[in-house]
PyMOL CGO cylinders between C-alpha atoms (Angstrom):
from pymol import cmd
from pymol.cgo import CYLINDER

trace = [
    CYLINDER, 0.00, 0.00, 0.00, 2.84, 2.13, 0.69, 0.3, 1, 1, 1, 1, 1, 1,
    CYLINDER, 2.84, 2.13, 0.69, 4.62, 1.69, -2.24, 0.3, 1, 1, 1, 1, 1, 1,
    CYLINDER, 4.62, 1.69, -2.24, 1.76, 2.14, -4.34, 0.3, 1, 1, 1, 1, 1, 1,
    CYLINDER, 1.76, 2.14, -4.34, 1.14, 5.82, -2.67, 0.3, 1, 1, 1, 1, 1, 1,
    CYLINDER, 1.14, 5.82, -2.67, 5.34, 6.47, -3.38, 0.3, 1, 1, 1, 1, 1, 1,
    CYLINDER, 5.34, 6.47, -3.38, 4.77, 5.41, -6.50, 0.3, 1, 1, 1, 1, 1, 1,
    CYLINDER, 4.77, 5.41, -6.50, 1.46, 7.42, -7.68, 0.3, 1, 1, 1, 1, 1, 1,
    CYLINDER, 1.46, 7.42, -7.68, 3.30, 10.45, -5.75, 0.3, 1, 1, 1, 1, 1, 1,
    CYLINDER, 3.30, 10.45, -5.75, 6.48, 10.18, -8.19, 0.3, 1, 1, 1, 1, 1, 1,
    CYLINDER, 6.48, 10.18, -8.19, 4.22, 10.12, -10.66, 0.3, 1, 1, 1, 1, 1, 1,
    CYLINDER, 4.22, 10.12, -10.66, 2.18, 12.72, -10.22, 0.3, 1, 1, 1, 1, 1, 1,
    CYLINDER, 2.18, 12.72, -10.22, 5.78, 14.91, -9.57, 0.3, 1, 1, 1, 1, 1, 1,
    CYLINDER, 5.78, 14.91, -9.57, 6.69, 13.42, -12.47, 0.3, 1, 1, 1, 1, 1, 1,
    CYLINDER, 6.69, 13.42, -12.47, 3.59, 14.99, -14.43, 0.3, 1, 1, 1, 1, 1, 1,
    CYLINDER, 3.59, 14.99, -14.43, 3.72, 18.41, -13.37, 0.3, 1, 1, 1, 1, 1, 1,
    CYLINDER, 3.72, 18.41, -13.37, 6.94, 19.10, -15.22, 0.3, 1, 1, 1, 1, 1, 1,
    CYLINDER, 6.94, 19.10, -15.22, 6.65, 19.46, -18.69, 0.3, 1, 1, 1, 1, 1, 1,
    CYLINDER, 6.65, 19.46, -18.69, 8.31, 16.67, -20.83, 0.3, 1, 1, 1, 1, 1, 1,
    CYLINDER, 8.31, 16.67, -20.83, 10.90, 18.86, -22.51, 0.3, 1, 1, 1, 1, 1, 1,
    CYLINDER, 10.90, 18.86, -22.51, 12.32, 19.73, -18.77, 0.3, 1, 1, 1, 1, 1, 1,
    CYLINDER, 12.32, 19.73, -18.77, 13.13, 15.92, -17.99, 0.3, 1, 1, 1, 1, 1, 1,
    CYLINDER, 13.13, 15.92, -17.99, 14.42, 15.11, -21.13, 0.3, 1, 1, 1, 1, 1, 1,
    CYLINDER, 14.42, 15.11, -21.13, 17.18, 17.89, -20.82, 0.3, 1, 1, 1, 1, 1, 1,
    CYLINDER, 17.18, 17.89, -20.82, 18.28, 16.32, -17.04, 0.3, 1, 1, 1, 1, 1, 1,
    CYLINDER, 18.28, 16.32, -17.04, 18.17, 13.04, -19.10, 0.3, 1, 1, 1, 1, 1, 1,
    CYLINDER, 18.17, 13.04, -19.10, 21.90, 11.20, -18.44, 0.3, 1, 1, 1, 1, 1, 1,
    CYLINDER, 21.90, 11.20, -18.44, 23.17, 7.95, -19.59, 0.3, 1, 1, 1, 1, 1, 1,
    CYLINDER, 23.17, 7.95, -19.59, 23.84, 5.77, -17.46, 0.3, 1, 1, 1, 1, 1, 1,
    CYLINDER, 23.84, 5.77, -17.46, 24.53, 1.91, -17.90, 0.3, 1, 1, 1, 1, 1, 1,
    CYLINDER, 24.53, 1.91, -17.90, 24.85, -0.93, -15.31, 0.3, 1, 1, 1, 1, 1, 1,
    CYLINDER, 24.85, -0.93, -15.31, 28.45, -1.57, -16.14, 0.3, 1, 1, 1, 1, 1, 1,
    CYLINDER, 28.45, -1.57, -16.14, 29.47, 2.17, -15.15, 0.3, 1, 1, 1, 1, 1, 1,
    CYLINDER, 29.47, 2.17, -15.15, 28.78, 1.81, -11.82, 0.3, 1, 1, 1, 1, 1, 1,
    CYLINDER, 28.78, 1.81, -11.82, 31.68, 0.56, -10.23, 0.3, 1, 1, 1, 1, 1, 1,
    CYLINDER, 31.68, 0.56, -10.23, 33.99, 3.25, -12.07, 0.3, 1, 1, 1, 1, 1, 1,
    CYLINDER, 33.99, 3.25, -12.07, 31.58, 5.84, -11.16, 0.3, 1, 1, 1, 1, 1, 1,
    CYLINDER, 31.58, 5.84, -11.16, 31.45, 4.86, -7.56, 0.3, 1, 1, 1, 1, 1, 1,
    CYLINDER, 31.45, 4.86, -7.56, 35.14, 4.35, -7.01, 0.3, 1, 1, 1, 1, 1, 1,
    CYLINDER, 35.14, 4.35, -7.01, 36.03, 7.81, -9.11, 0.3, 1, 1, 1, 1, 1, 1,
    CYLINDER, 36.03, 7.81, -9.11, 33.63, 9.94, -7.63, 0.3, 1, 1, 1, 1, 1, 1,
    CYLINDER, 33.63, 9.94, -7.63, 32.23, 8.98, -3.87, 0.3, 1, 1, 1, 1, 1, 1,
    CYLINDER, 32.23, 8.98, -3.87, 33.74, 10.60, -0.96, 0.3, 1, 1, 1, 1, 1, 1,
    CYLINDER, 33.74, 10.60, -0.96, 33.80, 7.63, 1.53, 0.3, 1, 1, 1, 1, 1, 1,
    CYLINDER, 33.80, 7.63, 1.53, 35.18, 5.59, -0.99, 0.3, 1, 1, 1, 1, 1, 1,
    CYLINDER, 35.18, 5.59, -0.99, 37.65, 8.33, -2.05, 0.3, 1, 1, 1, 1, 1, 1,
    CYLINDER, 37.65, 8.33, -2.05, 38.80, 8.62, 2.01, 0.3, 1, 1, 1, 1, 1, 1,
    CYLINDER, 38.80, 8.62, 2.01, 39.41, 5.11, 2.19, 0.3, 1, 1, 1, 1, 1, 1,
    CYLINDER, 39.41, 5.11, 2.19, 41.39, 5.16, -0.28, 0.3, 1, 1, 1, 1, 1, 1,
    CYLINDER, 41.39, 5.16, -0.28, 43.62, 7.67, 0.72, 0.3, 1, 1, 1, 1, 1, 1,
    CYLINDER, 43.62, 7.67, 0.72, 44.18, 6.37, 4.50, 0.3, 1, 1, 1, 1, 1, 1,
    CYLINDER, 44.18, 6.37, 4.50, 44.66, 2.62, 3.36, 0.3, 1, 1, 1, 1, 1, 1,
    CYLINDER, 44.66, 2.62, 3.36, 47.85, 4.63, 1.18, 0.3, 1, 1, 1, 1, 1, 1,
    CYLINDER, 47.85, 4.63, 1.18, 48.62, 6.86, 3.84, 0.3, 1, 1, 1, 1, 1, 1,
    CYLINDER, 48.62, 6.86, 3.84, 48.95, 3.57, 6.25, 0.3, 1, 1, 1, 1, 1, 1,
    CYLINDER, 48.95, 3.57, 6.25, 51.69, 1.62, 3.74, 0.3, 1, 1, 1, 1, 1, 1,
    CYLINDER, 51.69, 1.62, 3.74, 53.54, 4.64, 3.67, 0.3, 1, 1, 1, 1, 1, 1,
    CYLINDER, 53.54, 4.64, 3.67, 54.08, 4.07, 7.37, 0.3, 1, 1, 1, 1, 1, 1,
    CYLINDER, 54.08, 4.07, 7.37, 55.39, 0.81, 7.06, 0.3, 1, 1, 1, 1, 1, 1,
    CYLINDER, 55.39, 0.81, 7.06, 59.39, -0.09, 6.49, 0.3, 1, 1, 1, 1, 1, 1,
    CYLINDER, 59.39, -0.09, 6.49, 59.74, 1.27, 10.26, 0.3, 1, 1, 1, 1, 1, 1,
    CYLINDER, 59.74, 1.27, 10.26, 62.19, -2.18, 11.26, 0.3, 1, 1, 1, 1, 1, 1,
    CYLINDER, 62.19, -2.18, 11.26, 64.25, -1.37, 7.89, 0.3, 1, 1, 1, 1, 1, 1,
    CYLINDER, 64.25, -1.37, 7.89, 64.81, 2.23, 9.29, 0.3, 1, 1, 1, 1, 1, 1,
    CYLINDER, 64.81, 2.23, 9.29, 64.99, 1.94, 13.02, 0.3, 1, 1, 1, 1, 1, 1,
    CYLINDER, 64.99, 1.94, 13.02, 68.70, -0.16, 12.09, 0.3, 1, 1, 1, 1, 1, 1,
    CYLINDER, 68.70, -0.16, 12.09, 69.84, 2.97, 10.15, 0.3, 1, 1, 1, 1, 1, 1,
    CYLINDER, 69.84, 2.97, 10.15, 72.67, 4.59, 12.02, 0.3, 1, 1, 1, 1, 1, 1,
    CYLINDER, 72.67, 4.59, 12.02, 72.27, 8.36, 13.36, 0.3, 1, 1, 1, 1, 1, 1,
    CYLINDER, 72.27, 8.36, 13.36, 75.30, 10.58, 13.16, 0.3, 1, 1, 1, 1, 1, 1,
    CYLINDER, 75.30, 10.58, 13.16, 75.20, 13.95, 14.73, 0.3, 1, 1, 1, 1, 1, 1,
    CYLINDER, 75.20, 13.95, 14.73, 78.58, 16.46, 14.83, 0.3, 1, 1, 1, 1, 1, 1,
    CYLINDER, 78.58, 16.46, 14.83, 78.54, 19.75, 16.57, 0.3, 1, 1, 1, 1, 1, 1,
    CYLINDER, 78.54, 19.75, 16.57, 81.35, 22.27, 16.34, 0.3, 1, 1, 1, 1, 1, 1,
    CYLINDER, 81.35, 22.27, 16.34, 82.04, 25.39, 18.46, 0.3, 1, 1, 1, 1, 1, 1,
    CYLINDER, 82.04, 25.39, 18.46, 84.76, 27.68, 19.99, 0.3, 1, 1, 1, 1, 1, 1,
    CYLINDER, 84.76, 27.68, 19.99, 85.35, 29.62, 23.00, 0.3, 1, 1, 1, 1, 1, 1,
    CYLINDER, 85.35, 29.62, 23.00, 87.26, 32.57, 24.24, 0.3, 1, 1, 1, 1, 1, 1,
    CYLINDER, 87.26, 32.57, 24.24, 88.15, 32.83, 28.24, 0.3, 1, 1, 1, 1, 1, 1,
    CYLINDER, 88.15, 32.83, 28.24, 90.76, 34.67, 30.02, 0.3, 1, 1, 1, 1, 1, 1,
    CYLINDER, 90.76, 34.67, 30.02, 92.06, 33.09, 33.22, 0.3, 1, 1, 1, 1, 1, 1,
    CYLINDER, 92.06, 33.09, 33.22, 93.68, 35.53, 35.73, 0.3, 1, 1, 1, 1, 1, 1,
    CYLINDER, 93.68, 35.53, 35.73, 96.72, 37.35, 34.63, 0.3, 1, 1, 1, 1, 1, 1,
    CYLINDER, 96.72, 37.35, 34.63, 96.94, 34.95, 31.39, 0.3, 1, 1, 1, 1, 1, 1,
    CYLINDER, 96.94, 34.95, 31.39, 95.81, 36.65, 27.87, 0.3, 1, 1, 1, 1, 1, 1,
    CYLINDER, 95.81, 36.65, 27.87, 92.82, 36.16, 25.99, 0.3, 1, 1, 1, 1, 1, 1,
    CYLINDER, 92.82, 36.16, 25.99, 92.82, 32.20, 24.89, 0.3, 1, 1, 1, 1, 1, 1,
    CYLINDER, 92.82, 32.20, 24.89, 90.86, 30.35, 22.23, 0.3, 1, 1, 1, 1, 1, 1,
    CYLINDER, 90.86, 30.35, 22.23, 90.25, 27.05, 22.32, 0.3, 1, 1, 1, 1, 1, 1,
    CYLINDER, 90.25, 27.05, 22.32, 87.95, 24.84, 19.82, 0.3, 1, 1, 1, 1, 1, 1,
    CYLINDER, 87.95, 24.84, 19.82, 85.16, 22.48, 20.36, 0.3, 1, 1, 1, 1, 1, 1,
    CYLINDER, 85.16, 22.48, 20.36, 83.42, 19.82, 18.74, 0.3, 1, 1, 1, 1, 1, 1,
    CYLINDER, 83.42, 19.82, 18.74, 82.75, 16.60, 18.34, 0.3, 1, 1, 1, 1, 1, 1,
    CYLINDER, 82.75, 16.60, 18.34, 80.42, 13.61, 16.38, 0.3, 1, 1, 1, 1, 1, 1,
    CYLINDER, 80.42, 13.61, 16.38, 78.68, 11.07, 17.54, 0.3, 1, 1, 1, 1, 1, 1,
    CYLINDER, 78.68, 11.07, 17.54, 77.58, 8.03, 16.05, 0.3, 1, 1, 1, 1, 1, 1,
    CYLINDER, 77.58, 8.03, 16.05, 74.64, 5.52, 17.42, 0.3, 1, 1, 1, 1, 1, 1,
    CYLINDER, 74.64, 5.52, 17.42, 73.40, 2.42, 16.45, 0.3, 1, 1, 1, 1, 1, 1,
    CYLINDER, 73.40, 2.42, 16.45, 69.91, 0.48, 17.26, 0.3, 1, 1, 1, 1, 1, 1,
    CYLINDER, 69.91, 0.48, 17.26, 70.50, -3.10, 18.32, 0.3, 1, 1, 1, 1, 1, 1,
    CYLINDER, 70.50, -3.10, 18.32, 66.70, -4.07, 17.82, 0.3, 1, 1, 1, 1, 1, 1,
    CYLINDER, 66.70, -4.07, 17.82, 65.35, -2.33, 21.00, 0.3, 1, 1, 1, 1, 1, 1,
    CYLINDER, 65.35, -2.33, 21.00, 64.94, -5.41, 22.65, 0.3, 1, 1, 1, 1, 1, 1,
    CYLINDER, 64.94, -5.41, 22.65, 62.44, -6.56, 19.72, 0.3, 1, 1, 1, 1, 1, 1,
    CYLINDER, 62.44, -6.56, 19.72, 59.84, -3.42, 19.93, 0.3, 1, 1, 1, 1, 1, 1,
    CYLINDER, 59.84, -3.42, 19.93, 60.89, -2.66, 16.46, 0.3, 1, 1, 1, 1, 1, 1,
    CYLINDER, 60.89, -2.66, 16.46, 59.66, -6.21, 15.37, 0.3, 1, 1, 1, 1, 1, 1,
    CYLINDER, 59.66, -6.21, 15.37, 56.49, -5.50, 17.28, 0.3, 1, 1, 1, 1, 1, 1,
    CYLINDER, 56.49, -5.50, 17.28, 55.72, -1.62, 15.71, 0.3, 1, 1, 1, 1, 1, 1,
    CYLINDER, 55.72, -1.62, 15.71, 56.19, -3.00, 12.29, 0.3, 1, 1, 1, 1, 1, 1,
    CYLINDER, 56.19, -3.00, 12.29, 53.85, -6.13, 12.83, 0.3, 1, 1, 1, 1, 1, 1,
    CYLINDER, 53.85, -6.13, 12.83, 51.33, -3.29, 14.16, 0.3, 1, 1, 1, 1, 1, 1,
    CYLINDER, 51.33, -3.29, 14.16, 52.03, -1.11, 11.29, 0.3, 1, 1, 1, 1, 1, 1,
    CYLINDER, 52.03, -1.11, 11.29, 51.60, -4.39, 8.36, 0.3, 1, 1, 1, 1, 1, 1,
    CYLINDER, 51.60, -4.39, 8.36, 48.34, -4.90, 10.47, 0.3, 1, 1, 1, 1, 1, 1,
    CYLINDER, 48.34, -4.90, 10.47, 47.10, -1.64, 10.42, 0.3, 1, 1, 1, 1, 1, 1,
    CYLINDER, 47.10, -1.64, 10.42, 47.75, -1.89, 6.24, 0.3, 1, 1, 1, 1, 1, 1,
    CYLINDER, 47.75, -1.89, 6.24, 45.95, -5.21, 6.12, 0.3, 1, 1, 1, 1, 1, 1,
    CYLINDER, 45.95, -5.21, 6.12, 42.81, -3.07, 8.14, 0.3, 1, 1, 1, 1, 1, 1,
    CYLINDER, 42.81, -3.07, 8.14, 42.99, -0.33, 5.92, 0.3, 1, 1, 1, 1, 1, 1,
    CYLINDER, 42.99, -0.33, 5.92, 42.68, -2.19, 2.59, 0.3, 1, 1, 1, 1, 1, 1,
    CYLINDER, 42.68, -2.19, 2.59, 40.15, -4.24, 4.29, 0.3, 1, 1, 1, 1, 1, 1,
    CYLINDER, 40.15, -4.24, 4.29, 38.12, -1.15, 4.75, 0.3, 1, 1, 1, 1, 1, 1,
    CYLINDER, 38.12, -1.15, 4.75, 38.66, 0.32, 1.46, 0.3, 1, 1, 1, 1, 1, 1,
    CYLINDER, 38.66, 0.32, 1.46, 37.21, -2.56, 0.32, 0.3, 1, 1, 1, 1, 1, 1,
    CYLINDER, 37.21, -2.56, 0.32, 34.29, -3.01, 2.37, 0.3, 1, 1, 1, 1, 1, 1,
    CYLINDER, 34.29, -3.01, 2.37, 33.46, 1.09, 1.20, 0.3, 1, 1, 1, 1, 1, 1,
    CYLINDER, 33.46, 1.09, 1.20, 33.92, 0.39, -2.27, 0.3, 1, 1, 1, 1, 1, 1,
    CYLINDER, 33.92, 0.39, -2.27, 31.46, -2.52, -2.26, 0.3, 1, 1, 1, 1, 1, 1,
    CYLINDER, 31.46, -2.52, -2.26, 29.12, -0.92, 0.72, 0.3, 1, 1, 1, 1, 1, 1,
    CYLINDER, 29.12, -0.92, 0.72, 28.67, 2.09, -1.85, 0.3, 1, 1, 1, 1, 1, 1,
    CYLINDER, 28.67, 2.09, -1.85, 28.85, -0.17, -4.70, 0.3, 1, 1, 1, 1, 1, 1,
    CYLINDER, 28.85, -0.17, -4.70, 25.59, -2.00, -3.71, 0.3, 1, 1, 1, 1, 1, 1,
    CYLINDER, 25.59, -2.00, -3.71, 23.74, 0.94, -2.41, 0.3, 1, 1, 1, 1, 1, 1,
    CYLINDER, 23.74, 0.94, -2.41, 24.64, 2.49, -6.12, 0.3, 1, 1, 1, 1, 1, 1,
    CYLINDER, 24.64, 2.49, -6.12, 23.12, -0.83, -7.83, 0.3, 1, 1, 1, 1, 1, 1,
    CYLINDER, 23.12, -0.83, -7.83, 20.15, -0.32, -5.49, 0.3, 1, 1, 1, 1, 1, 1,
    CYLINDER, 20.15, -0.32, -5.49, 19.34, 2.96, -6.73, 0.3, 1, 1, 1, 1, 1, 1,
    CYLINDER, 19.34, 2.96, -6.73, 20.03, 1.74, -10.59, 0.3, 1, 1, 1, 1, 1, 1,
    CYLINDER, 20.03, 1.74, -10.59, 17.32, -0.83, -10.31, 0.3, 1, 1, 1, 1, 1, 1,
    CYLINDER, 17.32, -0.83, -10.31, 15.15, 1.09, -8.78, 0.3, 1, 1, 1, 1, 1, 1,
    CYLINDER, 15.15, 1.09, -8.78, 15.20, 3.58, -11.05, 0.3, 1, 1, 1, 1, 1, 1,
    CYLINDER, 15.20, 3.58, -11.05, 14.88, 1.02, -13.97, 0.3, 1, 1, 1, 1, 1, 1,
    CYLINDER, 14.88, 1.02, -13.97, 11.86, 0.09, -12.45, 0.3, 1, 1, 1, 1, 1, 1,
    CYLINDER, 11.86, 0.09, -12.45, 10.23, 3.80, -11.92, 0.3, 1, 1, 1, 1, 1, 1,
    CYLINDER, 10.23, 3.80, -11.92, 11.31, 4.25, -15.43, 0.3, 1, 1, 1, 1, 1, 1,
    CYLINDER, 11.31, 4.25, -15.43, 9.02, 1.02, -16.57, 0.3, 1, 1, 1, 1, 1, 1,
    CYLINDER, 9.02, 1.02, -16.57, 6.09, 1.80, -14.81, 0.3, 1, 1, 1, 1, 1, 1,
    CYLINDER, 6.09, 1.80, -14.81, 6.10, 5.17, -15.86, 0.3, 1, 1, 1, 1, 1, 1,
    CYLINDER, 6.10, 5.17, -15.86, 6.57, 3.94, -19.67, 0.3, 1, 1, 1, 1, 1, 1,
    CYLINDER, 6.57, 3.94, -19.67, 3.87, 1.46, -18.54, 0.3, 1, 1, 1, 1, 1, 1,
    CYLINDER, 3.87, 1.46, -18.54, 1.15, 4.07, -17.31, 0.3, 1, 1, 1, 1, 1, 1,
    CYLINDER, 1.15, 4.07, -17.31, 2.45, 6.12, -19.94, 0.3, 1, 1, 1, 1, 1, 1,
    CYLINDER, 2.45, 6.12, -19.94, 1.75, 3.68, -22.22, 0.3, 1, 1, 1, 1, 1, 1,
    CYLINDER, 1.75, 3.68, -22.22, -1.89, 3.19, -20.77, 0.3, 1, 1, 1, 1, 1, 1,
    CYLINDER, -1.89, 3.19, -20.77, -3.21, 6.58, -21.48, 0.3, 1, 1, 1, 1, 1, 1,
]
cmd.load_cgo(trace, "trace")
């Protein structure tokens, strides 16, 4: 019954605009477009996208943490001491440090990091076909609206 009053409202919308005015909104649009249109052009899919790439360019954190750090400072200072002149004397130095695996919490942060990839693409993927089926929803459905009203049309 509901339906039925959805329906007869759409197309009694659909009759007080003159024909001309819906055939100039009129877009092509085929089944097989779908998924290209969805994964081009929808935000949540779009956002998913970009944080399951943002997420495997955090990984490679165990390759790195073994990488060596080398700092070097320089300086100088001037003193005078009692009755002695003015002196100079130079400073630096460089200093050199090495990981040696952190007692394996490097092992661990990259197995969190590969998990939180494997996540990511799991939800890109769930999006892309969340959206996907909504989109195929709304196809069909509008296949449909478009029969009956070719139907009533039809009837007249």
């Amino acid at each position: 019954m509901r339906r039925m009053l959805r329906l007869s409202g759409l197309l009694l919308l659909m009759g007080l605009f003159p024909a001309d005015a819906r055939a100039a909104e009129t877009v092509s649009l085929k089944f097989e477009d779908l998924p290209g249109l969805v994964q081009n052009r929808n935000a949540g899919v779009s956002g998913a996208k970009l944080l399951s790439e943002a997420s495997e360019q955090r990984t490679g954190h165990l390759m790195r943490s073994f990488f060596p750090t080398v700092r070097a400072h320089a300086g100088g200072e001037r003193f005078r001491t009692g009755s002695y002149g003015w002196m100079t004397q130079p400073l630096g130095g460089v200093e050199a440090t090495v990981n040696l695996f952190q007692g394996g919490r490097d092992l661990k942060e990259e197995e969190i990091r590969r998990n939180q990839v494997a996540l990511s693409s799991a939800l890109e993927r769930r999006a892309l076909q969340s959206e996907l089926r909504e989109a195929r929803r709304e196809f069909w459905q509008l296949v449909f609206m478009r029969e009956m009203i070719a139907i009533l049309q039809g009837a007249e």
